[in-house]
VEXSE-706894 format. One line per 10 residues: for each residue x, y, z of N, C-alpha, C. Coordinates in steps of 0.05 Angstrom, whole numbers, padded with zeros to 5 digits. Example, Ala and Ser with C-alpha at 12.3 -4.5 7.8 and 13.67 -1.06 7.14 Angstrom:
// residues 2
00264,-00114,00156,00246,-00090,00156,00264,-00066,00156  00257,-00045,00142,00273,-00021,00143,00258,00001,00157
//
This chain:
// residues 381
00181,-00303,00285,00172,-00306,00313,00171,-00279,00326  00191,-00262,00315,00184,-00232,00331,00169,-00218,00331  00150,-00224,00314,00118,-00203,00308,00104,-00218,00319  00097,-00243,00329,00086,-00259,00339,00073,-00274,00377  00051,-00271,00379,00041,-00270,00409,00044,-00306,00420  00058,-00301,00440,00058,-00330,00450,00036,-00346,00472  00038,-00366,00468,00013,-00369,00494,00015,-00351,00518  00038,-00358,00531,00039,-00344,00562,00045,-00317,00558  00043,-00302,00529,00046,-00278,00530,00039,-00265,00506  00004,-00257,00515,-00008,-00256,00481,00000,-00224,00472
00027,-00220,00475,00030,-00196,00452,00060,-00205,00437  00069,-00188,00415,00087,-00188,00401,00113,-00176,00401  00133,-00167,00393,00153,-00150,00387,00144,-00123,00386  00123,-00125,00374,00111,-00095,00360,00105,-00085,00381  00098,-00101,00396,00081,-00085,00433,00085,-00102,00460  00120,-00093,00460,00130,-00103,00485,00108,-00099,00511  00107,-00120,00532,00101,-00112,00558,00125,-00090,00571  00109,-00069,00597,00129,-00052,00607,00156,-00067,00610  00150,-00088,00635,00180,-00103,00640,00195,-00122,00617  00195,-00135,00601,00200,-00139,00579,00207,-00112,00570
00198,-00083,00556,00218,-00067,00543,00234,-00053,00564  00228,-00057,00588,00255,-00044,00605,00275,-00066,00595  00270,-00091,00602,00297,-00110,00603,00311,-00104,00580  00293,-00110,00556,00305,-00117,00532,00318,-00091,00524  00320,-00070,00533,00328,-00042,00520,00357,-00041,00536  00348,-00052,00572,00378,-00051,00588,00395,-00077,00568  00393,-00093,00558,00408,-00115,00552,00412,-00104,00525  00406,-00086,00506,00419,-00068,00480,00441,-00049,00491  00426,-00046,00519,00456,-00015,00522,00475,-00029,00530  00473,-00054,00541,00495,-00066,00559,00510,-00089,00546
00497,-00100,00513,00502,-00115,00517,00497,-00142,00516  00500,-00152,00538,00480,-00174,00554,00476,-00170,00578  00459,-00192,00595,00452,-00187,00616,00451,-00215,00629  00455,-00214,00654,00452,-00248,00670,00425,-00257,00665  00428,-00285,00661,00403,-00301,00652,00377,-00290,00673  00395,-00298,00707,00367,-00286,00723,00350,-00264,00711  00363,-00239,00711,00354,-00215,00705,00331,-00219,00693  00322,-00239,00679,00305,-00243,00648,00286,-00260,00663  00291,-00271,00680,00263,-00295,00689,00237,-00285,00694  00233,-00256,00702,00206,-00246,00708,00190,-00245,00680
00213,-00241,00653,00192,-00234,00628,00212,-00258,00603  00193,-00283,00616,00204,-00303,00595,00192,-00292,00559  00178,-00279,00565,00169,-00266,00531,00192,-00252,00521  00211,-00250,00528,00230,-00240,00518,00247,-00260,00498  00250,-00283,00504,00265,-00315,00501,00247,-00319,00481  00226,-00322,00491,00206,-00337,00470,00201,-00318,00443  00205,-00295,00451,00203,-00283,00422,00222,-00278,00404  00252,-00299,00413,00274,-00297,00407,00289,-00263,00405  00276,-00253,00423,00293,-00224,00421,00318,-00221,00451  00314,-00253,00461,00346,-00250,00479,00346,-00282,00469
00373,-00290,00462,00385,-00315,00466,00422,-00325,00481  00415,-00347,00488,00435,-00351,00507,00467,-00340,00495  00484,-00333,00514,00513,-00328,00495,00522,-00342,00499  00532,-00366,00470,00546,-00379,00476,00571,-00382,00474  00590,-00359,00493,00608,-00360,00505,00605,-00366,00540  00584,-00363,00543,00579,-00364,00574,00551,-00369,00582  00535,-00378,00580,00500,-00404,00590,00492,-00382,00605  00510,-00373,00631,00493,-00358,00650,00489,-00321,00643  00491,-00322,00612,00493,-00298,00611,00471,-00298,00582  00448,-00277,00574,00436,-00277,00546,00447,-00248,00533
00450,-00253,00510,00448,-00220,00489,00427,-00224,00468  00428,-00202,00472,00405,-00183,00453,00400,-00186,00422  00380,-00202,00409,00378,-00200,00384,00377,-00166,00373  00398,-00159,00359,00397,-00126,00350,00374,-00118,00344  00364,-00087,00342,00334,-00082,00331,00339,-00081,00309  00359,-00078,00291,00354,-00074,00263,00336,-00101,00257  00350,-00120,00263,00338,-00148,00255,00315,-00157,00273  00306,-00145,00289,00276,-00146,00301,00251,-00130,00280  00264,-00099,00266,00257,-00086,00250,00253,-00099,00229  00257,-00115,00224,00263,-00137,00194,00241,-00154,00186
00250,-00167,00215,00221,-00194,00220,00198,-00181,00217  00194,-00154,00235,00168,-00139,00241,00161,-00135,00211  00179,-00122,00192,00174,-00117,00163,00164,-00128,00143  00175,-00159,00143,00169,-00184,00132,00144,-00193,00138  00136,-00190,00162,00105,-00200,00166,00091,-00185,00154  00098,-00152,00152,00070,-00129,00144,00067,-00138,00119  00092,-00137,00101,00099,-00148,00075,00078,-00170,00058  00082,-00191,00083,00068,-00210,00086,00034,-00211,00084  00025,-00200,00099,00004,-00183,00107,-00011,-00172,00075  00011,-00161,00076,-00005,-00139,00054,-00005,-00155,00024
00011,-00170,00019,00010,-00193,-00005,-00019,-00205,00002  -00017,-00217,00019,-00047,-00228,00029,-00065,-00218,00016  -00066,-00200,00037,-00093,-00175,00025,-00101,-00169,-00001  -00071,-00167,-00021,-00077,-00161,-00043,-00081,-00179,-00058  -00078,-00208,-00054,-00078,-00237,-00067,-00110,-00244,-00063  -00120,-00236,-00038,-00152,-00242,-00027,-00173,-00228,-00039  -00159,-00197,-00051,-00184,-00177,-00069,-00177,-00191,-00091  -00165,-00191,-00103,-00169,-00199,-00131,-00175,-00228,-00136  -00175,-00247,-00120,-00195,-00266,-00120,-00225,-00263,-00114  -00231,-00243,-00096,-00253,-00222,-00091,-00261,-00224,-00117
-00251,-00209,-00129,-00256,-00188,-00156,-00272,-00205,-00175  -00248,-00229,-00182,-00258,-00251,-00195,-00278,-00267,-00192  -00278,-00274,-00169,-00307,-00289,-00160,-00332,-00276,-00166  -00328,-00242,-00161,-00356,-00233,-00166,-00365,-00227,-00196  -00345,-00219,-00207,-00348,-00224,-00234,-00368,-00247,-00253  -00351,-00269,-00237,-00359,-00301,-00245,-00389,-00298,-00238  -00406,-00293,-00213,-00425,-00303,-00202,-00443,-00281,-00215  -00433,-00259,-00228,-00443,-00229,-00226,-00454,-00241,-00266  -00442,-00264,-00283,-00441,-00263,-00308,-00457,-00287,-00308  -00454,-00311,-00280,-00483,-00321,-00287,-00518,-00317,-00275
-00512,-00293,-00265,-00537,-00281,-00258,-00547,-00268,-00287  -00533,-00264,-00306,-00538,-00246,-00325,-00552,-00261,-00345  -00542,-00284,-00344,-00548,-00310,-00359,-00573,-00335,-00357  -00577,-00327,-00332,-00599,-00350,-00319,-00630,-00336,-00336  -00639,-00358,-00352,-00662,-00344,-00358,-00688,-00336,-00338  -00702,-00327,-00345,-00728,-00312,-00320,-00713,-00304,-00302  -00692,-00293,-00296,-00678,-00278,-00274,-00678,-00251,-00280  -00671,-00233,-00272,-00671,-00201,-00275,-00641,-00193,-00283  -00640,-00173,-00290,-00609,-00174,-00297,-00587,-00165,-00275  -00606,-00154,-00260,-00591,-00139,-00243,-00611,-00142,-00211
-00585,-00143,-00185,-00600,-00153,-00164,-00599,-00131,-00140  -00607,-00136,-00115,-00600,-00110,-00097,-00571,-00112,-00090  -00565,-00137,-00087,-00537,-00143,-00064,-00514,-00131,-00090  -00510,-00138,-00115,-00491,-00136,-00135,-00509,-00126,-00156  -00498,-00103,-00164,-00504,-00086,-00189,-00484,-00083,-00213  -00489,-00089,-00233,-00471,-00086,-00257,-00470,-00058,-00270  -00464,-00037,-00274,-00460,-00010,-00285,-00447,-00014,-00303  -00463,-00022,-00331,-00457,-00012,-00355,-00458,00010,-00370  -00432,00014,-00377,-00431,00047,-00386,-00426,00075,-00366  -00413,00093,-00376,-00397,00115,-00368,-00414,00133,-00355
-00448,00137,-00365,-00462,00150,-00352,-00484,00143,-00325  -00481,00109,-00330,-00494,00094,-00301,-00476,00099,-00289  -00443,00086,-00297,-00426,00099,-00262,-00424,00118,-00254  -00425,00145,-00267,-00431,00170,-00252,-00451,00182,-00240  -00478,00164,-00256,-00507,00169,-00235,-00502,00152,-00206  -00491,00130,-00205,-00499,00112,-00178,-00472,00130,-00168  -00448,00136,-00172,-00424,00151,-00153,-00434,00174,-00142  -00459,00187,-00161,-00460,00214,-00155,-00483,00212,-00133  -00501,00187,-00138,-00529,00181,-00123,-00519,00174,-00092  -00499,00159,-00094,-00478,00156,-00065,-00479,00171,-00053
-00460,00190,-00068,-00449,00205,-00050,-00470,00226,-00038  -00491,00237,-00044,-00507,00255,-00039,-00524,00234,-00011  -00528,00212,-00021,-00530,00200,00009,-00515,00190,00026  -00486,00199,00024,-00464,00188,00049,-00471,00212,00068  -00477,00200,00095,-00475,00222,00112,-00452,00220,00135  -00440,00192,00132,-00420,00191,00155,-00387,00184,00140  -00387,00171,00127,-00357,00162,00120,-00346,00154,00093  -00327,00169,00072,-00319,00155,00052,-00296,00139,00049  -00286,00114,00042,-00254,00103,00038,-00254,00099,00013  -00231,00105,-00001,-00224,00090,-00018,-00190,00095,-00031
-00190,00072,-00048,-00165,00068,-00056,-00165,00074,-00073  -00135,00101,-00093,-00132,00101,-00110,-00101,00097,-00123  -00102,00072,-00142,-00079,00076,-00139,-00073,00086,-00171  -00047,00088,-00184,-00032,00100,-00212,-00020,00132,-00194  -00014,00151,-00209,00006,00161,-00203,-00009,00192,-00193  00005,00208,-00206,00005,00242,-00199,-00030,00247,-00206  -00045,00249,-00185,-00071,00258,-00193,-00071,00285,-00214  -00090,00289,-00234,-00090,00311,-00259,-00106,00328,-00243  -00105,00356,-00245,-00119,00375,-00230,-00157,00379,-00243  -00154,00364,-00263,-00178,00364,-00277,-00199,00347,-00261
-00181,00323,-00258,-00198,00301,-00244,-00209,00314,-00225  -00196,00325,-00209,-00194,00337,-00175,-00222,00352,-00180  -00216,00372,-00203,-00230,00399,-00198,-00266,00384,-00199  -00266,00356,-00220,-00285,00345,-00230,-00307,00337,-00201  -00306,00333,-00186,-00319,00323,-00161,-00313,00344,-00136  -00304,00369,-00135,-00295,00373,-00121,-00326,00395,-00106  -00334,00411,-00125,-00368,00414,-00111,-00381,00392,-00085  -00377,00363,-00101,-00390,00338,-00082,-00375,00339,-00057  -00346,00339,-00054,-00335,00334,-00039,-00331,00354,-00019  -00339,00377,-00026,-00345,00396,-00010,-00368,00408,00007
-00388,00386,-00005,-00418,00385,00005,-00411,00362,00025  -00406,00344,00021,-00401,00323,00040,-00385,00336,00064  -00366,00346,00057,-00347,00359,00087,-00368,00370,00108  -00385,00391,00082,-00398,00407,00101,-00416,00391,00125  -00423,00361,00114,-00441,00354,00129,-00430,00337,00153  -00414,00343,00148,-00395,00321,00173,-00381,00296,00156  -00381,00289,00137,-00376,00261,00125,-00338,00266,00127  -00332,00242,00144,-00297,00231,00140,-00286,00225,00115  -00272,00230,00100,-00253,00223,00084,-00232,00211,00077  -00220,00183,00074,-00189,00176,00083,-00197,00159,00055
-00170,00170,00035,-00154,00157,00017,-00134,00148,00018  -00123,00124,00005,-00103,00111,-00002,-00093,00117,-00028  -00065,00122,-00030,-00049,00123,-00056,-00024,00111,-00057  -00006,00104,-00076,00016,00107,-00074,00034,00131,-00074  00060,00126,-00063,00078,00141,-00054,00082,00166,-00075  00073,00155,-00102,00079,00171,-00128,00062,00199,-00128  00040,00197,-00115,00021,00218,-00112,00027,00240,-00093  00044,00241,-00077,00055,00257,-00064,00058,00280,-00079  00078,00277,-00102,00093,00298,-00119,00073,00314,-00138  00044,00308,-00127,00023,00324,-00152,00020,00349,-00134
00025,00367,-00151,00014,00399,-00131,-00005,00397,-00128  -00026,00395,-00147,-00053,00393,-00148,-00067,00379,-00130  -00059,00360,-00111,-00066,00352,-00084,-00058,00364,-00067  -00037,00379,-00067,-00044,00397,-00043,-00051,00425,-00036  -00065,00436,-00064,-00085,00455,-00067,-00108,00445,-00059  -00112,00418,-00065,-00140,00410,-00062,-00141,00406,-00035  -00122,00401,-00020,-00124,00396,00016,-00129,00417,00025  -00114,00438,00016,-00119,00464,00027,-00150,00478,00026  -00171,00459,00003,-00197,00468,00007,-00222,00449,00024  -00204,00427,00020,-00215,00404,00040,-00219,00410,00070
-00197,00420,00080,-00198,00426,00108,-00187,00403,00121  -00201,00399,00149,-00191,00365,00167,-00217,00350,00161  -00232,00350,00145,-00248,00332,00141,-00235,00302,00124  -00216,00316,00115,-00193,00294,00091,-00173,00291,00105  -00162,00248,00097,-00144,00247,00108,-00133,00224,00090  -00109,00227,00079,-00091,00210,00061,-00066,00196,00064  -00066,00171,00061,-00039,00159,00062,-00026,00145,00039  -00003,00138,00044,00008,00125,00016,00025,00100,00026  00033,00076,-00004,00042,00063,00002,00056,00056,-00020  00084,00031,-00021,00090,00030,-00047,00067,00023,-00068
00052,00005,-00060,00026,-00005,-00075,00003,-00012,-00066  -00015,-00005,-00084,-00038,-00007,-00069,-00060,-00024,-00085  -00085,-00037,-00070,-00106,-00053,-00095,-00113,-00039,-00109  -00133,-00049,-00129,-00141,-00027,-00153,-00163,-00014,-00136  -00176,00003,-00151,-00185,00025,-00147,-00214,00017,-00131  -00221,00033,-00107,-00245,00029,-00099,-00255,00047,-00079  -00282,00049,-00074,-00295,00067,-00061,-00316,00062,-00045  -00320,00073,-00015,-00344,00054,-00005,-00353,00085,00016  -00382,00075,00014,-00394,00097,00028,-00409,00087,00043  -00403,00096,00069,-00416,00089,00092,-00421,00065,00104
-00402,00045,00089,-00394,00022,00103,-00419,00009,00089  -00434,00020,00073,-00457,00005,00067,-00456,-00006,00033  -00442,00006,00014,-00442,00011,-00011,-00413,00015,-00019  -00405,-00006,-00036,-00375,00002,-00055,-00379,-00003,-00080  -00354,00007,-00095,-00351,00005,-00122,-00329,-00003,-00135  -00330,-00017,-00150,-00301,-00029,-00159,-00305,-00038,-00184  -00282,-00030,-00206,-00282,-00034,-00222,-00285,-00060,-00235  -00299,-00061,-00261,-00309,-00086,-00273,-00300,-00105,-00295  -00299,-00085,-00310,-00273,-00093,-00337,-00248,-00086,-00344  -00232,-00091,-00364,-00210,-00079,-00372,-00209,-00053,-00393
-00234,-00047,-00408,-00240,-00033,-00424,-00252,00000,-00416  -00252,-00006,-00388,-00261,00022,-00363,-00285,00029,-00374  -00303,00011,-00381,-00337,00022,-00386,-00358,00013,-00360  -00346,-00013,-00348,-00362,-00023,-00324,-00356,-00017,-00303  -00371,-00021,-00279,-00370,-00028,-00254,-00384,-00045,-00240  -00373,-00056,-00210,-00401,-00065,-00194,-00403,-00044,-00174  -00434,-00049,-00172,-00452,-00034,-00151,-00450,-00057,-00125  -00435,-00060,-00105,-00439,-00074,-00083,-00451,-00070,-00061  -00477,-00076,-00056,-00484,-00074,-00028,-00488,-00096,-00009  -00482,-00120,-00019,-00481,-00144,00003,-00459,-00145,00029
-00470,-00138,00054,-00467,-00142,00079,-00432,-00149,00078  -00439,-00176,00072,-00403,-00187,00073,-00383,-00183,00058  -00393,-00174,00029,-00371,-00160,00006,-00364,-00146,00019  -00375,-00119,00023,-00378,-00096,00028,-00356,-00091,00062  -00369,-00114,00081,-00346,-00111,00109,-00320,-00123,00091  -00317,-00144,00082,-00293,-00155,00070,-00273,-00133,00062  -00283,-00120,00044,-00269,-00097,00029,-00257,-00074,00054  -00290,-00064,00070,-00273,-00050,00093,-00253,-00058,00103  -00250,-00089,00108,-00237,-00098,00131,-00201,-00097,00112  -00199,-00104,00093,-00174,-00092,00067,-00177,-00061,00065
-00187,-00054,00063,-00187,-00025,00072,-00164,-00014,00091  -00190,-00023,00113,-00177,-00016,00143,-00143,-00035,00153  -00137,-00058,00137,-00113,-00062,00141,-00088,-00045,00122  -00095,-00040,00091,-00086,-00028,00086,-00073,00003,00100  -00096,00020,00098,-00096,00041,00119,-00077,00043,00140  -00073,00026,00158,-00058,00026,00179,-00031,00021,00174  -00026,00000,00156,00000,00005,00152,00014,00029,00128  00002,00036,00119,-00003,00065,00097,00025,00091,00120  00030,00108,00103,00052,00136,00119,00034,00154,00107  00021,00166,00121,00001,00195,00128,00029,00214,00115
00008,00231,00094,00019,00245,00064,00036,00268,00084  00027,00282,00105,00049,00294,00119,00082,00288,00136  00071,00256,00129,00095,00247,00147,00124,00239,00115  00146,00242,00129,00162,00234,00102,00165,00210,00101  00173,00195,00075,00176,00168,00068,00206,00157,00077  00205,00140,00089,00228,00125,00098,00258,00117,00078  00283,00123,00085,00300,00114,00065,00309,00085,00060  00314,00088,00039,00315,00060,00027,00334,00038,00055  00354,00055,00065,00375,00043,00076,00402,00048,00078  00396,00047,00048,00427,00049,00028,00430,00070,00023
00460,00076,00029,00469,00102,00012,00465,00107,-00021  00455,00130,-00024,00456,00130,-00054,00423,00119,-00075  00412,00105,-00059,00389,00090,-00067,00363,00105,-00053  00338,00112,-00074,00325,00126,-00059,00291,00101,-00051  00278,00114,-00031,00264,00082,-00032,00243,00077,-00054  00242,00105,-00072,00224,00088,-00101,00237,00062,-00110  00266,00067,-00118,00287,00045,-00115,00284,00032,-00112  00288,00034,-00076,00285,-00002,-00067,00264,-00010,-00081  00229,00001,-00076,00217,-00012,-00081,00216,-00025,-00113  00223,-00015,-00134,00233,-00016,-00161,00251,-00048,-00168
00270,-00045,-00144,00289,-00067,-00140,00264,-00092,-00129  00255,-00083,-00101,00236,-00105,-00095,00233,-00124,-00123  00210,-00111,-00136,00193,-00120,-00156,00207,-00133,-00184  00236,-00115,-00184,00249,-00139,-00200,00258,-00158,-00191  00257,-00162,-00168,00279,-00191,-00159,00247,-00208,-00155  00226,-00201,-00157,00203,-00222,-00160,00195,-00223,-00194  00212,-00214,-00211,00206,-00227,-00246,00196,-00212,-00250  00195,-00183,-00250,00161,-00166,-00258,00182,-00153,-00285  00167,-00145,-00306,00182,-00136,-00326,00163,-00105,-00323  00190,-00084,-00341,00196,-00060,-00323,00163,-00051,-00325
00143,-00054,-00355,00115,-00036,-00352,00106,-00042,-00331  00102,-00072,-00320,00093,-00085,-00289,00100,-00070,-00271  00125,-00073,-00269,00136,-00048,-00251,00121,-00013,-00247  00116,-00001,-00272,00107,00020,-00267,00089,00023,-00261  00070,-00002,-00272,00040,00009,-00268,00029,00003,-00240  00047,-00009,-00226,00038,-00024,-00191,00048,00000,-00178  00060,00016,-00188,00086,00043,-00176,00066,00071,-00179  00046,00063,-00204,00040,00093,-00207,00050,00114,-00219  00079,00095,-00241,00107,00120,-00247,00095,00103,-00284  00109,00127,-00300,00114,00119,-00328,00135,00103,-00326
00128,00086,-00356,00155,00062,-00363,00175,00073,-00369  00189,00090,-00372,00215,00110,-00379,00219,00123,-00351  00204,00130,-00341,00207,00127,-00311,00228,00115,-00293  00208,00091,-00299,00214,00069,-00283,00246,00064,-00297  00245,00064,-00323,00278,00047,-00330,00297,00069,-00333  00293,00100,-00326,00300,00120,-00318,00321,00096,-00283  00299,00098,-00267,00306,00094,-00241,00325,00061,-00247  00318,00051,-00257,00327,00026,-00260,00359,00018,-00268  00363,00041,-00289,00390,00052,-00296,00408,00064,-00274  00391,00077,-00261,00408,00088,-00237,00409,00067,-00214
00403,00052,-00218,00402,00032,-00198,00428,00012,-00203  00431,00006,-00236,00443,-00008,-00241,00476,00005,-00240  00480,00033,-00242,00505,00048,-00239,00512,00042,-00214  00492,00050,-00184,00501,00057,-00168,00507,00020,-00161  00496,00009,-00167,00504,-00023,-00151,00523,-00040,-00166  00537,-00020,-00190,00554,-00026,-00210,00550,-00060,-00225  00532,-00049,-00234,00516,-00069,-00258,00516,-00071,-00276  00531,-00083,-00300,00533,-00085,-00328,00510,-00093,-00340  00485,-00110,-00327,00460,-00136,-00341,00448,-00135,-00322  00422,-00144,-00335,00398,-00141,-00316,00408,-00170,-00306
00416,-00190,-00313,00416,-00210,-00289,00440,-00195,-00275  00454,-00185,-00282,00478,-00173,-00251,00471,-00163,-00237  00447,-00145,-00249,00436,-00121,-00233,00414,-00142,-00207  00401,-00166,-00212,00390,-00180,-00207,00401,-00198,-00176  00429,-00198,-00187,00450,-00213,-00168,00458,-00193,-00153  00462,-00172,-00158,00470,-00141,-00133,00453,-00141,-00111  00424,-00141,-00134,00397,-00129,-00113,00407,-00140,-00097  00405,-00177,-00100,00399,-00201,-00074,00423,-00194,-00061  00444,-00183,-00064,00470,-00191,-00055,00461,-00161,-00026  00451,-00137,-00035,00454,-00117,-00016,00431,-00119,-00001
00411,-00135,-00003,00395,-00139,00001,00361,-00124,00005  00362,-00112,-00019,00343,-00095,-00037,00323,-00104,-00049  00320,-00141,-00038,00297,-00155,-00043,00272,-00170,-00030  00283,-00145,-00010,00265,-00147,00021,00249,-00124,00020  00236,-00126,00046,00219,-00101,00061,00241,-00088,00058  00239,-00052,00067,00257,-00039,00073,00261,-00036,00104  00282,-00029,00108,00275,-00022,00146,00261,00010,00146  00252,00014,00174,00245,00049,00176,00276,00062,00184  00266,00085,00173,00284,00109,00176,00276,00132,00168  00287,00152,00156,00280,00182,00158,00287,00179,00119
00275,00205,00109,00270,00198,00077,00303,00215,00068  00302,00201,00038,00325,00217,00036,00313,00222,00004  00340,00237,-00013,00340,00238,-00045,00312,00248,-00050  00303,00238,-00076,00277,00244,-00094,00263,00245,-00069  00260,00225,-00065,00230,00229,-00041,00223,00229,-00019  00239,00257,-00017,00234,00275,00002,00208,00293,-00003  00195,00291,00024,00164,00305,00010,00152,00300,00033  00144,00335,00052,00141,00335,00078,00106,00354,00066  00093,00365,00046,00069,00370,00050,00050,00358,00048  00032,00368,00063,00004,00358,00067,-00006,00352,00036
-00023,00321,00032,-00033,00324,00007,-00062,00315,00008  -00075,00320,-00007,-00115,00323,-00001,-00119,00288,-00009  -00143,00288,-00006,-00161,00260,-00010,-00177,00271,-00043  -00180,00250,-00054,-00188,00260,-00083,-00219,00248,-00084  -00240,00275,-00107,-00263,00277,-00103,-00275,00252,-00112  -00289,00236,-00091,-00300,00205,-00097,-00314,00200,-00125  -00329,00222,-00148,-00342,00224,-00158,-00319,00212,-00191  -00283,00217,-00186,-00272,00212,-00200,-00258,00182,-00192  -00256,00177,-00172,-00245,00157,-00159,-00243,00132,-00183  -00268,00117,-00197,-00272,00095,-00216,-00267,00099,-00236
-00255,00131,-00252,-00256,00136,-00277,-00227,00151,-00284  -00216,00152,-00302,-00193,00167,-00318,-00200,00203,-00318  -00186,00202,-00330,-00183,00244,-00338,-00214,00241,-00352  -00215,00220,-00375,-00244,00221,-00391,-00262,00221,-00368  -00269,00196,-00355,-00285,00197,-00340,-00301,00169,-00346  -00269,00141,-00349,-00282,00131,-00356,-00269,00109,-00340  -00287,00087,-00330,-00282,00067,-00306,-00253,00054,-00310  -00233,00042,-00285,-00210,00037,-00281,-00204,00011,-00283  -00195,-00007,-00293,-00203,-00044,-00300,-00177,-00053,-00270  -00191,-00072,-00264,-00175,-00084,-00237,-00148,-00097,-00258
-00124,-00100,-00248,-00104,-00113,-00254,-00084,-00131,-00229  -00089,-00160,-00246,-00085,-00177,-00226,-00055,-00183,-00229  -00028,-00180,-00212,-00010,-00196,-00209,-00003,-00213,-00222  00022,-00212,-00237,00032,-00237,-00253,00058,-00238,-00254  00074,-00262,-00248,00103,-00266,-00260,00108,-00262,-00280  00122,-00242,-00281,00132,-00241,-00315,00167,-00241,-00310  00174,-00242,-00336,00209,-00245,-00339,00215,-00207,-00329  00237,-00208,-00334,00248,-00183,-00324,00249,-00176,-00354  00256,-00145,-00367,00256,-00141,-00396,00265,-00119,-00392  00287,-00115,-00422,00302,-00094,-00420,00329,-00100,-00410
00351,-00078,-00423,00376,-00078,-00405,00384,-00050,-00400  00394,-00050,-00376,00406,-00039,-00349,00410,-00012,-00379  00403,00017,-00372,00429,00041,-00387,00436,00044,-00373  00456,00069,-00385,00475,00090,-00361,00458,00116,-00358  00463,00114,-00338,00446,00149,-00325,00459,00170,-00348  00438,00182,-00357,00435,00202,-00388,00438,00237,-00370  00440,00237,-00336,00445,00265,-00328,00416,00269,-00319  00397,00256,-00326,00364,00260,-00329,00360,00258,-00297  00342,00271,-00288,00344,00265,-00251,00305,00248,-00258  00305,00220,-00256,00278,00201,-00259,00255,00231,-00242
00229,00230,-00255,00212,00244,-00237,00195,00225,-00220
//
């Protein structure tokens, strides 16, 4: 209910009215406050952020912000599962409709709205044909780990023609990309035309130019793509885009701590994903970290929450409660990481170090796998 707009008061927690965050901030320092006090901004009640004390009717206190911070968290959480549950049904559907166009006899194989790019050297003609005609805006999402300086260097001519012409830039990554130097050499040639954020996880990989044209990967074998230019794909995707994006932490800003002493928030997030069944490769590859990595971090997880078994370790998480959102705060441990880091050249965006397209990967329960070690002195990268 606390992220949530009520009839007589269409905003949320997230964006108190003036009188509403005077009250509710006097009734944290104080306390509580007399019921009158509160009658001018019943949105306060209704958003359950004052309820009555019941030691005394004529008096309300203050739901704490940690636990306003919580609710708010759980919805983005929320949110962003969505999002990522809605592309990859995306993904699928077009696939499906994209294999019986291929099939219908007297049809063409290929149409204006959805294009199929078979092979390594069609997706670099239509990425490269893009981009030479984007004149206003590129997005895209990349997610897996430490960008290679090769990739970077590979598109980085294009992406420097584009700056020049005015064209915007804003990438998505995970949190893991921070730690590549090689992005923030590349910022440093970008200028302010580039702008990057990160998150624990992100959809698979995609790229859209000018709000008119995206790309997204086609198979598992990284030889395909589609060519999308249909009107409503194409806003759909922006519009996951643009929600992602906003809730995303801009590569200059630092990453929030887990909470916990001792726990850093790759961690938490690490913990998240096992207390939903993901077994540890699952884990890395949604993270953007190697599988030794990951059970690098996993081990230290299991010391510090004094864990003998992955089901103990399982029962800790839930017990400290490391199987939630995290709250905000200021970053601590490993990932700490206050530089600027660049947007990567669109021309590599769909392809590997080879240069060869990125296969969507859809979400799955899996068992948890593996048991808990002891920290070997190794500090996880």
């Amino acid at each position: 209910m606390a992220g949530h707009a009520t009839d007589g008061h269409p905003h949320g927690a997230d964006r108190l009215c003036e009188a509403g965050d005077r009250v509710y901030a006097r009734a944290v320092r104080r306390g509580r406050l007399p019921r009158e006090d509160a009658e001018t901004v019943p949105c306060l009640v209704e958003l359950a952020l004052l309820h009555p004390d019941p030691d005394d009717m004529g008096w309300l206190v203050p739901t704490s912000p940690q636990e306003v911070m919580t609710r708010l968290l759980r919805g983005v959480h929320a949110e962003v599962s969505a999002s990522q549950a809605r592309v990859g049904a995306a993904v699928e559907a077009v696939e499906w409709y994209a294999g019986l166009s291929a099939v219908r006899p007297g049809q063409p194989a290929e149409g204006a709205a959805i294009r199929v790019l078979d092979g390594l050297s069609r997706i670099r003609a239509a990425i490269d044909e893009a981009t030479d005609r984007c004149t206003t805006e590129v997005m895209t999402v990349q997610p897996g780990g430490i960008r290679r300086e090769d990739e970077l260097r590979e598109g980085l001519h294009r992406a420097l023609a584009m700056c020049r012409r005015g064209v915007r830039m804003r990438d998505l990554y995970t949190h893991v990309a921070r730690h590549g130097q090689g992005l923030h050499n590349y910022m440093e040639m970008m200028g302010e035309a580039a702008e990057a954020r990160t998150l624990d996880e992100v959809v698979e990989r995609l790229i859209v130019f000018d709000r008119t044209v995206a790309f997204i990967p086609a198979n598992a074998d990284r030889t395909m793509a589609l060519e999308i230019r249909h009107p409503a794909l194409v806003e759909y995707l922006v519009t996951v885009f643009e929600r992602l994006w906003r809730l995303g932490i801009p590569l200059a800003a630092p990453l929030p701590s887990s909470g916990i002493a001792g726990i850093t928030h790759r961690e938490r997030s690490i913990a998240a994903l096992l207390a939903e069944g993901h077994q540890d490769a699952v884990v890395a590859e949604r993270l953007g970290i190697s599988v030794r990595t990951c059970r690098a971090h996993i081990a230290r997880l299991s010391e510090t929450l004094g864990a003998a078994s992955r089901t103990q370790l399982g029962v800790r998480i839930a017990q400290v409660g490391l199987d939630g959102p995290q709250r905000p705060g200021t970053e601590t441990g490993d990932d700490l990481l206050s530089l600027p880091a660049p947007s990567a050249a669109p021309g590599a965006l769909l392809t590997d170090r080879r240069g060869v397209a990125t296969p969507g990967t859809l979400p799955q329960a899996l068992r948890a796998g593996g048991t808990p070690t002891r920290r070997t002195g190794r500090k996880p990268s």
